[in-house]
FINU-624030 format. One record per residue: residue in three letters; x, y, z of N, C-alpha, C, O, CB in turn. Coordinates in steps of 0.05 Angstrom, whole numbers, plus 5000, padded with zeros to 4 digits. Glycine has a CB too. Layout:
REM residues N
 residuo  n_u  n_v  n_w ca_u ca_v ca_w  c_u  c_v  c_w  o_u  o_v  o_w cb_u cb_v cb_w
     Ala    X    Y    Z    X    Y    Z    X    Y    Z    X    Y    Z    X    Y    Z
...
REM end
This chain:
REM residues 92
 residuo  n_u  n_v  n_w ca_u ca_v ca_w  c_u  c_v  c_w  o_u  o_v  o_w cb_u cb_v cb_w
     Unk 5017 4976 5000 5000 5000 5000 5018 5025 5000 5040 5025 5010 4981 5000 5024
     Unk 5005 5050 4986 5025 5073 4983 5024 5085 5008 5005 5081 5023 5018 5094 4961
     Unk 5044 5101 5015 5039 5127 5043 5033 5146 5009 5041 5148 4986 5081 5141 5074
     Unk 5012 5157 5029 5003 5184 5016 5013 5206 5039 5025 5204 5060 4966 5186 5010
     Unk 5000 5230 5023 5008 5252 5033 4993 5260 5055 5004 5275 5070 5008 5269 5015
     Unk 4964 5251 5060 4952 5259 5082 4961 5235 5111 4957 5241 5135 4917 5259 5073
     Unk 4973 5213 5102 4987 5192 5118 5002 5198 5131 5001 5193 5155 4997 5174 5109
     Unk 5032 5218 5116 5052 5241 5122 5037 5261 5141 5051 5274 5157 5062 5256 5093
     Unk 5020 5262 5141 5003 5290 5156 4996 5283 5186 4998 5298 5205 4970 5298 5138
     Unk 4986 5249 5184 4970 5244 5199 5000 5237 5219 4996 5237 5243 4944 5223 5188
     Unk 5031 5230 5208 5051 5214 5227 5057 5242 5248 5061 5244 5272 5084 5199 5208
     Unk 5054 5268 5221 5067 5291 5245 5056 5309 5265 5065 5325 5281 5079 5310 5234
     Unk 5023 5297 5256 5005 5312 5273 5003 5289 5299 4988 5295 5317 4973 5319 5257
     Unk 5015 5270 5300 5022 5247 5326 5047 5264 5338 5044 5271 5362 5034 5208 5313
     Unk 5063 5268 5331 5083 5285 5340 5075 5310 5360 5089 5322 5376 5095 5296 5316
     Unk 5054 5311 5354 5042 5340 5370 5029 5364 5359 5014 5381 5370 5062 5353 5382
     Unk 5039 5363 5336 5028 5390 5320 4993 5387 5318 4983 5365 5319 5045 5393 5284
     Unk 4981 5406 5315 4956 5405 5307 4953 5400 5275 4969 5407 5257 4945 5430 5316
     Unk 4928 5386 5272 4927 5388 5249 4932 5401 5231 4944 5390 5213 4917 5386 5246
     Unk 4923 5433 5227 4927 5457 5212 4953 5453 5208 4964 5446 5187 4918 5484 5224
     Unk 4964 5457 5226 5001 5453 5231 5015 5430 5217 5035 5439 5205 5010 5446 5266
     Unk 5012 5407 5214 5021 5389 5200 5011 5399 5179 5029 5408 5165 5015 5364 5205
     Unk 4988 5403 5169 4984 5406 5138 4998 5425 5131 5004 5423 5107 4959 5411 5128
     Unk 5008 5447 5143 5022 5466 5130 5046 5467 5133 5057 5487 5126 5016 5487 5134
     Unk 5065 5442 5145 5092 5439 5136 5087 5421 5117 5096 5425 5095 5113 5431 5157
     Unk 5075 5402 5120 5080 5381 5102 5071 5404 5073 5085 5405 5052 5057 5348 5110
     Unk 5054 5415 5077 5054 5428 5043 5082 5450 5040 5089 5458 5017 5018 5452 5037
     Unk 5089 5454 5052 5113 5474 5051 5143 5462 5045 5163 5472 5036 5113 5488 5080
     Unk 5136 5429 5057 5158 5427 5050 5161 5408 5019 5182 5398 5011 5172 5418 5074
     Unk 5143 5405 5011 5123 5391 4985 5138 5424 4962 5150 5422 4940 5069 5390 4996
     Unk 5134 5440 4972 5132 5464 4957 5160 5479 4953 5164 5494 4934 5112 5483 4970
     Unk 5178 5473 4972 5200 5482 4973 5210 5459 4956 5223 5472 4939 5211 5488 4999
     Unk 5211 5435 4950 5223 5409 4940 5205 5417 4907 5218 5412 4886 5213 5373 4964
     Unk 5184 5424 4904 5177 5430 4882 5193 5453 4860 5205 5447 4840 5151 5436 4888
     Unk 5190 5477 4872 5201 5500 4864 5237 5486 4862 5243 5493 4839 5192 5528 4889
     Unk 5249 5479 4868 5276 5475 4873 5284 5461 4846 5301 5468 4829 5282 5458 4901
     Unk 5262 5433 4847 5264 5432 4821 5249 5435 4792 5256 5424 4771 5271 5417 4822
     Unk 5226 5452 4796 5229 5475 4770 5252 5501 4763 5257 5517 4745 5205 5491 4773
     Unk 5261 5495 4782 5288 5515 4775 5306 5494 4768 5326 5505 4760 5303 5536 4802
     Unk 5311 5463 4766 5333 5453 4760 5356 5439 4766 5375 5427 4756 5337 5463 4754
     Unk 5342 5452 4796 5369 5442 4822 5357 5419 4832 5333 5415 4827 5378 5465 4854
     Unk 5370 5405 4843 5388 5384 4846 5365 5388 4881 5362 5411 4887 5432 5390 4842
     Unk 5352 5367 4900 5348 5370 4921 5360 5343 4935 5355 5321 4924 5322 5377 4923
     Unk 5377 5345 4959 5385 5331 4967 5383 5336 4992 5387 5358 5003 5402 5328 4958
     Unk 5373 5306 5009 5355 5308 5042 5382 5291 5043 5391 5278 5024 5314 5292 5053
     Unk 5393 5295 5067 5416 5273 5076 5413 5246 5090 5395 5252 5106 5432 5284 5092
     Unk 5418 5228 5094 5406 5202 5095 5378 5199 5087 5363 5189 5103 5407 5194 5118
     Unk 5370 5205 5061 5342 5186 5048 5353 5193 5020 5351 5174 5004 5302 5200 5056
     Unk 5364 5217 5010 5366 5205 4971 5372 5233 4963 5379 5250 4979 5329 5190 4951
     Unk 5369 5239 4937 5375 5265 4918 5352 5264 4895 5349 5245 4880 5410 5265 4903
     Unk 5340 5284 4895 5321 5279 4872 5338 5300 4852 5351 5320 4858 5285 5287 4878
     Unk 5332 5286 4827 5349 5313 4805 5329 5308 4772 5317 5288 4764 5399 5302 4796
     Unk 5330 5329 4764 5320 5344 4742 5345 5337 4721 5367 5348 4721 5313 5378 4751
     Unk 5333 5312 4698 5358 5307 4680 5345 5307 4654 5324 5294 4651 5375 5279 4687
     Unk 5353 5317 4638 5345 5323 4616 5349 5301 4588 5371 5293 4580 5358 5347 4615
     Unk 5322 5295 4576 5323 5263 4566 5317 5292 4528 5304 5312 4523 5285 5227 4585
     Unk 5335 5277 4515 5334 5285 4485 5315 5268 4466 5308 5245 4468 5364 5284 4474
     Unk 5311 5286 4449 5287 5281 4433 5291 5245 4417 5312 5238 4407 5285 5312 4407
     Unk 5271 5229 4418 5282 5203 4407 5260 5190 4390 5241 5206 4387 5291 5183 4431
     Unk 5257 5172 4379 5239 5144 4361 5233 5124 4390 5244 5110 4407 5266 5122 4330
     Unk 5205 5137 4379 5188 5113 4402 5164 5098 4387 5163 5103 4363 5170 5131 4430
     Unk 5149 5082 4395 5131 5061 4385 5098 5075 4398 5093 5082 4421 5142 5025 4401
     Unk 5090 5076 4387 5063 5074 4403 5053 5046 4406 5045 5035 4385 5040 5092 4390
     Unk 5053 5031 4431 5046 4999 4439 5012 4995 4432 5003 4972 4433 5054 4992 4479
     Unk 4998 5012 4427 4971 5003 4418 4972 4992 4393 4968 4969 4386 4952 5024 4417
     Unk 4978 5016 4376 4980 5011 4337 5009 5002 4337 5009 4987 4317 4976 5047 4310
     Unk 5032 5002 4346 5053 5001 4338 5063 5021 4313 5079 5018 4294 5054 4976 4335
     Unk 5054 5032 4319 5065 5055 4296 5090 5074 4308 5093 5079 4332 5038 5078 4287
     Unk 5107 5082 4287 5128 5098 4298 5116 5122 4292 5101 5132 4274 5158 5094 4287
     Unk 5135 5135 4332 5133 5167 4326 5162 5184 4345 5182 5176 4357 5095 5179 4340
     Unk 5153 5204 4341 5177 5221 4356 5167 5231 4385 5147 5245 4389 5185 5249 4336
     Unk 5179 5225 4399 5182 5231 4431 5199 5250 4428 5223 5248 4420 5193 5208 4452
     Unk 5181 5276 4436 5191 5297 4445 5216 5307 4471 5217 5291 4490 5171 5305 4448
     Unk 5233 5330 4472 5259 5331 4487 5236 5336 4508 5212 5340 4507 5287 5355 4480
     Unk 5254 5333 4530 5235 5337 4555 5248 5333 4581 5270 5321 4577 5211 5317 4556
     Unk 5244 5339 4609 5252 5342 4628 5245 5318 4648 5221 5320 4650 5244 5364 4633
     Unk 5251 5303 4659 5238 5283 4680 5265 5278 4706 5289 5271 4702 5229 5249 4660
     Unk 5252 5284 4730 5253 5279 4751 5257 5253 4761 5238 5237 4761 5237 5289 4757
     Unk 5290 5242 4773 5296 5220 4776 5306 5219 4813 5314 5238 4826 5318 5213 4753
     Unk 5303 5195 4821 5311 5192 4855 5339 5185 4854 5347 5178 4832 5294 5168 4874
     Unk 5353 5184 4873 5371 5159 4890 5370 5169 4907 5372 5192 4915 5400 5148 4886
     Unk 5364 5136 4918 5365 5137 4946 5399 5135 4963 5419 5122 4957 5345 5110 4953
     Unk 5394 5155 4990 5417 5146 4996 5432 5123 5001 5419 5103 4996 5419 5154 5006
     Unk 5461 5118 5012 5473 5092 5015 5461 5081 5047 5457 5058 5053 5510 5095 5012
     Unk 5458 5102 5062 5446 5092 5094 5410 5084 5089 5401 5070 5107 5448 5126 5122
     Unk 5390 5091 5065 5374 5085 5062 5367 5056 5051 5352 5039 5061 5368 5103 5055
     Unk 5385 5053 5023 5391 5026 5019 5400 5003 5036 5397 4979 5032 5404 5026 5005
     Unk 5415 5018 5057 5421 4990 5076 5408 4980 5090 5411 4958 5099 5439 4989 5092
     Unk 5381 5002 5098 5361 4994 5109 5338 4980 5094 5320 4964 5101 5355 5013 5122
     Unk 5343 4992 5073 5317 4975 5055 5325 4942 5050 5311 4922 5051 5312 4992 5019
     Unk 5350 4945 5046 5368 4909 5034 5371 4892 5059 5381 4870 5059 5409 4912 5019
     Unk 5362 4906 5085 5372 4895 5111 5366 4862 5111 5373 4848 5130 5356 4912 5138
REM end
């Protein structure tokens, strides 16, 4: 099952905060990690990963319904790694 974002809400409003209060870090910090990378940069949390903004060039793709060829446009997509202390916990 996924953690969603109101799940995130619900761990830090256990912490103590009021509700209002969790929702508005958790959106703030949703928003700061957003903006960071529409600008391009690089966000990096220390022990959990680096998200980065890498730039994929224009290529020949298939459409899998018809199988017909077409062109896939240049474009921007947003990739993870996780850190090395996060993986050791995930491979434990």
């Amino acid at each position: 099952m996924a953690l969603t974002k109101n799940d995130i809400v619900a761990k830090v409003h256990e912490l103590g905060f009021t509700k209002k209060k969790s929702v508005e870090i958790i959106e703030s910090l949703l928003m700061i990690i957003k903006n960071n990378l529409e600008k391009s940069d690089d966000v990096l949390i220390s022990g959990f990963g680096k998200f980065c903004v890498k730039k994929k060039n224009q290529r020949r793709g298939r459409n899998p319904a018809t199988g017909s060829d077409l062109i896939l446009r240049e474009r921007k997509v947003v990739t993870f790694k996780c850190s090395g202390k996060l993986r050791d916990k995930i491979n434990k």
